[in-house]
N, C-alpha and C positions, 0 to 999 in steps of 0.2 A: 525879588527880595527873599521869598521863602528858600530861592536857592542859593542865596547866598550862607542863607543860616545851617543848610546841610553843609555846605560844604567847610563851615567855620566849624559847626558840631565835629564833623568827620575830621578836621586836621588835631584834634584834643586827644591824648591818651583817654584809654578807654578808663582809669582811676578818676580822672577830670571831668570824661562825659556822665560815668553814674553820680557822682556828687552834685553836677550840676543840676540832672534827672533830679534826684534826691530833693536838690532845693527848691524845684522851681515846681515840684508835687505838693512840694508840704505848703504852698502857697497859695494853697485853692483860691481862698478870695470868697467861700460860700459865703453867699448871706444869707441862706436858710440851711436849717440842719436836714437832713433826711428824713431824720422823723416829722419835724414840722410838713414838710413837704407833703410825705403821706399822708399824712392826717386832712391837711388841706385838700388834697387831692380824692384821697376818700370821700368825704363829704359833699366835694361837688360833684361828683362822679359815681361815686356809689359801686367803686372797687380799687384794690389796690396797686399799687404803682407794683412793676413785676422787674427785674434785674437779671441778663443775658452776661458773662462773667468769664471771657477768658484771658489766658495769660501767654506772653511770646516770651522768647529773650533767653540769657542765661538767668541761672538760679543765682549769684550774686546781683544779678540788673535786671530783673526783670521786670517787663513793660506788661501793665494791667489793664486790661481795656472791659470795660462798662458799658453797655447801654440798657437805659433806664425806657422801659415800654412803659408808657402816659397813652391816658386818654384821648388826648390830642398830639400822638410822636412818639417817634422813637428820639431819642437824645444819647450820645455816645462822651464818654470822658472817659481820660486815660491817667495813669498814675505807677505811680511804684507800689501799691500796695490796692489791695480789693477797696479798702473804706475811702482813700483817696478818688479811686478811678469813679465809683457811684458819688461820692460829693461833686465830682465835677459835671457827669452827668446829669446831676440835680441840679446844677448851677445853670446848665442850659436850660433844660426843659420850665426853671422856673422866669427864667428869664425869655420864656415864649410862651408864657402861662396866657 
């Protein structure tokens, strides 16, 4: 299945793949903010959640990738944008809290 979805991705103009990028980033789904997280995660841990932060792609589409160093993991999320890519990362890591 995952290859069927490259290859549905791959047959879109490249205007259709960043829009849908576009859409389907801005849809995180967090159900905790960042800062909640930290805070959470400070307190039972007694340090702070740390954020690994690079970027591919071109400069109109570019793909953000996140990962989020926890006390218990690393957790990676990706996005169009920095604040995106670490929400989704958070969206892991809390969801294996």
């Amino acid at each position: 299945m995952k290859n069927q979805i490259k290859e549905l991705f791959a047959s879109l103009s490249k205007a259709d793949q960043v829009e849908l990028l576009k859409e389907l980033s801005s849809n995180s789904g967090t159900s905790i903010s960042i800062a909640d997280f930290a805070i959470k995660h400070q307190k039972r841990y007694g340090r702070n959640v740390e954020f690994t932060v690079t970027q591919a792609g071109l400069d109109h589409a570019p793909v953000v990738t996140a990962i989020a160093h926890t006390a218990f993991g690393d957790f990676d999320g990706k996005g169009s944008n920095q604040k995106i890519a670490k929400a989704n990362a958070i969206e892991k890591a809390n969801a294996n809290w």
